[in-house]
C-alpha positions in Angstrom: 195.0 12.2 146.5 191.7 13.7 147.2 190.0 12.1 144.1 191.0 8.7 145.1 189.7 9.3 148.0 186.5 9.9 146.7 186.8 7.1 144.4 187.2 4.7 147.7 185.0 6.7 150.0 188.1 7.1 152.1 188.0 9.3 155.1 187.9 8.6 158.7 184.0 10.2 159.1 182.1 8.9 155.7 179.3 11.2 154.5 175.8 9.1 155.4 174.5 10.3 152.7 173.4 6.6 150.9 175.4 7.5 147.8 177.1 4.8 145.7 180.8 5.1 145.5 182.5 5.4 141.9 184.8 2.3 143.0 181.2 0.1 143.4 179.7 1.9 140.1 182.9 0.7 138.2 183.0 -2.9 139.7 179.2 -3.2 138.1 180.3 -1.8 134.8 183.1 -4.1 134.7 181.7 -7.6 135.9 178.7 -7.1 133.5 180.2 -8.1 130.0 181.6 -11.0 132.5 178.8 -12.1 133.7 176.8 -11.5 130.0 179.4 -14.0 128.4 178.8 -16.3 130.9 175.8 -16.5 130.7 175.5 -17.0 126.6 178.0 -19.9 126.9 176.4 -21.8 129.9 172.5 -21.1 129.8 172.9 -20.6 125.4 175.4 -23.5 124.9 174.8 -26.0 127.4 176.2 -28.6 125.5 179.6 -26.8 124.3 181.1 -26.6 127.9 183.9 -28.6 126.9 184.9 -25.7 123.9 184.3 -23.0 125.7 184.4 -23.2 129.2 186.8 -23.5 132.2 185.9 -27.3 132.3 183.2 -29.7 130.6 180.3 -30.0 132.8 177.7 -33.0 132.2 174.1 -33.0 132.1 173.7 -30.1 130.8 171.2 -28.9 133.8 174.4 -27.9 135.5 175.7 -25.0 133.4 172.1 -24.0 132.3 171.9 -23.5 136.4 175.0 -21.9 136.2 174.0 -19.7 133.4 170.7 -18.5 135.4 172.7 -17.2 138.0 175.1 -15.3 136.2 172.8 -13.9 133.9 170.7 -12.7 137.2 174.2 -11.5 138.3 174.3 -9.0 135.4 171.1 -7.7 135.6 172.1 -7.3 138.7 175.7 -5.3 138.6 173.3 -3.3 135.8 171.4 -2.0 138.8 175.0 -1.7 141.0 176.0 0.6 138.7 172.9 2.7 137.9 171.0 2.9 141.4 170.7 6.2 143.2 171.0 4.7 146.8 173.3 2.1 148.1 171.1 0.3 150.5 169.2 -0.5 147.4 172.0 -2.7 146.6 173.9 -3.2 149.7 172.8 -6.7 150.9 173.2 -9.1 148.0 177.2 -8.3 148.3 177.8 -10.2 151.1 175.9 -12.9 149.7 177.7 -12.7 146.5 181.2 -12.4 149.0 179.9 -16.1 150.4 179.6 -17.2 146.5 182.9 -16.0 145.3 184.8 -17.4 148.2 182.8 -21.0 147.5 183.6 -20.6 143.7 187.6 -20.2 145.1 187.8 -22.7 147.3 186.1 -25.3 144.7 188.9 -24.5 142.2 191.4 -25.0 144.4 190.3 -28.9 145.8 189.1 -29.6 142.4 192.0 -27.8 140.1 192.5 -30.9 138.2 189.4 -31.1 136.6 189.5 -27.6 134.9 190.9 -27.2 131.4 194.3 -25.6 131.8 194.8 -24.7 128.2 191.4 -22.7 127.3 191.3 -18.7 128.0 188.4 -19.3 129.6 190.2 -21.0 132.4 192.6 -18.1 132.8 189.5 -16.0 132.9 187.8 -17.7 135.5 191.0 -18.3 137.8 191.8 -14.6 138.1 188.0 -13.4 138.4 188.1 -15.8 141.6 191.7 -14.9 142.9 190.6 -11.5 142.9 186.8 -11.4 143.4 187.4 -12.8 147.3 189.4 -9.9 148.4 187.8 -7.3 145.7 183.6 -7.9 146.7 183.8 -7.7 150.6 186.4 -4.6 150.2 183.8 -2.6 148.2 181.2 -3.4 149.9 182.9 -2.4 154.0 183.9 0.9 151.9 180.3 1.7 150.3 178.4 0.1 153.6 180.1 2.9 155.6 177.4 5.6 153.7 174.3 3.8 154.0 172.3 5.6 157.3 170.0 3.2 157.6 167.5 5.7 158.7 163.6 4.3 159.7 161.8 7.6 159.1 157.9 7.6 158.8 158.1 8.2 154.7 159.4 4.3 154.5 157.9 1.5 153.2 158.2 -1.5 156.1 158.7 -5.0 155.6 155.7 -7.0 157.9 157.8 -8.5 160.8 156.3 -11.9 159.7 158.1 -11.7 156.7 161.1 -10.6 157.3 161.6 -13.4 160.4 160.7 -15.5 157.2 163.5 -14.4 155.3 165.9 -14.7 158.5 164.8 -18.1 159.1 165.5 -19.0 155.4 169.1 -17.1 155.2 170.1 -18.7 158.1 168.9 -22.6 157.1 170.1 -22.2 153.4 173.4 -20.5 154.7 173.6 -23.2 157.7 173.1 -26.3 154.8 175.4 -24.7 152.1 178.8 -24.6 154.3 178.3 -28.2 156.0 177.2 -29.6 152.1 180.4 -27.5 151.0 182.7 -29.3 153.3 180.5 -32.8 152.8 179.0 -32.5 149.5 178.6 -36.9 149.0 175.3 -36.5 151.0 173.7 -34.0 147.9 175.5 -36.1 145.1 173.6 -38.9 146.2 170.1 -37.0 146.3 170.4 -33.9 143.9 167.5 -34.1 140.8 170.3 -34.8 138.6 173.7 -35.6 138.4 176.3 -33.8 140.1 180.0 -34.4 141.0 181.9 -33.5 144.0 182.7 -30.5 141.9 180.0 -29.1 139.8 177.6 -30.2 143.8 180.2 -27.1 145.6 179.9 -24.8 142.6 176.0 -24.9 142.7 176.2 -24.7 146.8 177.8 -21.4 146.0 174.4 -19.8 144.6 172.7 -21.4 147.5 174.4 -19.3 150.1 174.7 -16.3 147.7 170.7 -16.8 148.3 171.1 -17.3 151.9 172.8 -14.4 152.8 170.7 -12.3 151.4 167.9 -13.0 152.8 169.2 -13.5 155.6 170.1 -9.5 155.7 166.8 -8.4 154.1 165.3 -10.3 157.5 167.1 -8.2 160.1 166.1 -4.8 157.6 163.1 -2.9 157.4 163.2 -1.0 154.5 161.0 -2.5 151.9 163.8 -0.4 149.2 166.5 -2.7 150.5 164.9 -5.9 149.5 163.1 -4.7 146.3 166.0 -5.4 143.9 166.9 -8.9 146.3 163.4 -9.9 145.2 163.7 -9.3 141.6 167.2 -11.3 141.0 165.2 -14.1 142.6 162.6 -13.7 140.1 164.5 -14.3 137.7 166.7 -16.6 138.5 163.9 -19.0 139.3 162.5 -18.0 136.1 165.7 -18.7 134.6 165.8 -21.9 136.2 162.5 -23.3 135.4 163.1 -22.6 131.4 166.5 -24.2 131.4 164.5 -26.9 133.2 161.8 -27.2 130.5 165.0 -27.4 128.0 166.7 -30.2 130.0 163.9 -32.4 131.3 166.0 -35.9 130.3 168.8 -34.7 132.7 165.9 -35.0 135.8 165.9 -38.4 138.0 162.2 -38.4 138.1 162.2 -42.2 140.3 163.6 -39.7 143.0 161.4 -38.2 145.5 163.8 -34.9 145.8 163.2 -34.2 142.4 159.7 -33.5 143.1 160.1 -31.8 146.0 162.4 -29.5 144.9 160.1 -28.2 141.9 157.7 -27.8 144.5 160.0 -25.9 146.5 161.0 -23.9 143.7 157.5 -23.3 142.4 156.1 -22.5 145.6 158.9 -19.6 146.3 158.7 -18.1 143.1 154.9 -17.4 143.3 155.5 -16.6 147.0 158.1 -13.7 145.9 156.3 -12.5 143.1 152.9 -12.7 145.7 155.0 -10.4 148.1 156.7 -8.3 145.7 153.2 -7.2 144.4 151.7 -6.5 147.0 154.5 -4.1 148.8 154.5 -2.3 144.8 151.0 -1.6 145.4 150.7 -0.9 149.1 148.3 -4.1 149.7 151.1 -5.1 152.5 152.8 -2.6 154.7 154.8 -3.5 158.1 
């Protein structure tokens, strides 16, 4: 009994001691080979969908999308299950709580479109039956360690940044759910075709990404948003090389199209600006 306890950080006092439960370490090692396949098929084999995945998705700028996030997602459950300190971690899981409950919901209005005879439709059925309930539980559990202690040895996030962050959790958050339940309004202006499916599954990375900035915002611990900052590296690295791949799928008569590159560009060199600087002490709150 005691070593299950343990296992779940049970226990009516937890230990503040930041650690990273073995329950959270074994989630990582688990969803990565997940995550990894995913990736290979969707970002690899954009054009295969209809062999090898849950459900054929057309252009092929969808699943390469999809396939950046999931292959940030490993890299990501790679650090999960090798970090040191929780906080480290701690606030991409409810983001990633917002994406699996999104990915859930979407299979259930939209079961008709998936393939109900491939194994990978089995496979992504239960990882989003179970990942709803699974994600939040492990995080409450491991949250309960973290003592989010301010002492005079830690790195600060500048307040002007972090109310940056906040404002950008909250809008992307804010736009993802009323999209979610309304999607029509992004099928008729996405960059490239989307259908009331394939629109909800992408709005599920949007508020993966609002929710965690939004939490980096209200932290100021500069370790808490160092790993944040690096999945959105490379997932918008990710994104613009899958772009590069699938230029044809773009609507470039739309004006959104341009202004999402822009977007896109403009936080990636914005991130990688701010991540520099707090590496090498050039920016300190």
């Amino acid at each position: 009994m005691a070593g299950v306890k343990q296992f779940f950080g049970l226990g009516a006092q937890p230990t503040k001691d930041d650690r990273v439960l073995p329950v959270t370490r074994w989630l990582g090692r688990v969803i990565i080979p997940i995550l990894a396949v995913a990736f290979v098929i969707l970002f690899g084999l954009p054009d295969r969908t209809e062999e090898l995945f849950a459900w054929t998705i057309q252009p092929n700028m969808t699943p390469i999308f999809m396939g950046a996030g999931y292959g940030t997602g490993a890299y990501f459950f790679y650090r999960v299950a090798t970090v040191d300190k929780f906080h480290r971690v701690g606030h991409v899981f409810p983001g990633i709580t917002g994406f699996v409950w999104f990915m859930g919901i979407a299979t259930y209005l939209h079961w008709g479109n998936f393939n109900h005879e491939h194994v990978s439709f089995y496979a992504w059925a239960f990882l989003y039956v179970v990942s709803p309930v699974l994600v939040p539980a492990v995080w409450y559990l491991n949250r309960r360690t973290d003592p989010k202690e301010l002492g005079p040895d830690i790195v600060r996030i500048p307040r002007r940044i972090r109310r940056i962050s906040a404002v950008t959790g909250i809008g992307l958050t804010v736009m993802s759910i009323v999209l979610f339940i309304e999607p029509q309004p992004l099928i008729d202006h996405w960059p490239w075709a989307v259908s009331p499916l394939t629109s909800r599954i992408l709005l599920g990375w949007f508020v993966l990404f609002g929710l965690s900035n939004l939490l980096v915002g209200l932290d100021e611990r500069w370790a808490a948003a160092r790993i944040v900052a690096e999945t959105q590296l490379i997932a918008f690295a990710l994104f613009l090389i899958g772009a590069a791949r699938t230029w044809g799928d773009f609507d470039m008569d739309n004006p959104v199209t341009w202004a999402f590159f822009a977007l896109f560009i403009l936080y990636l060199i914005a991130v990688a600006g701010v991540y520099y600087a707090m590496e090498t002490g050039r920016l300190r709150g």
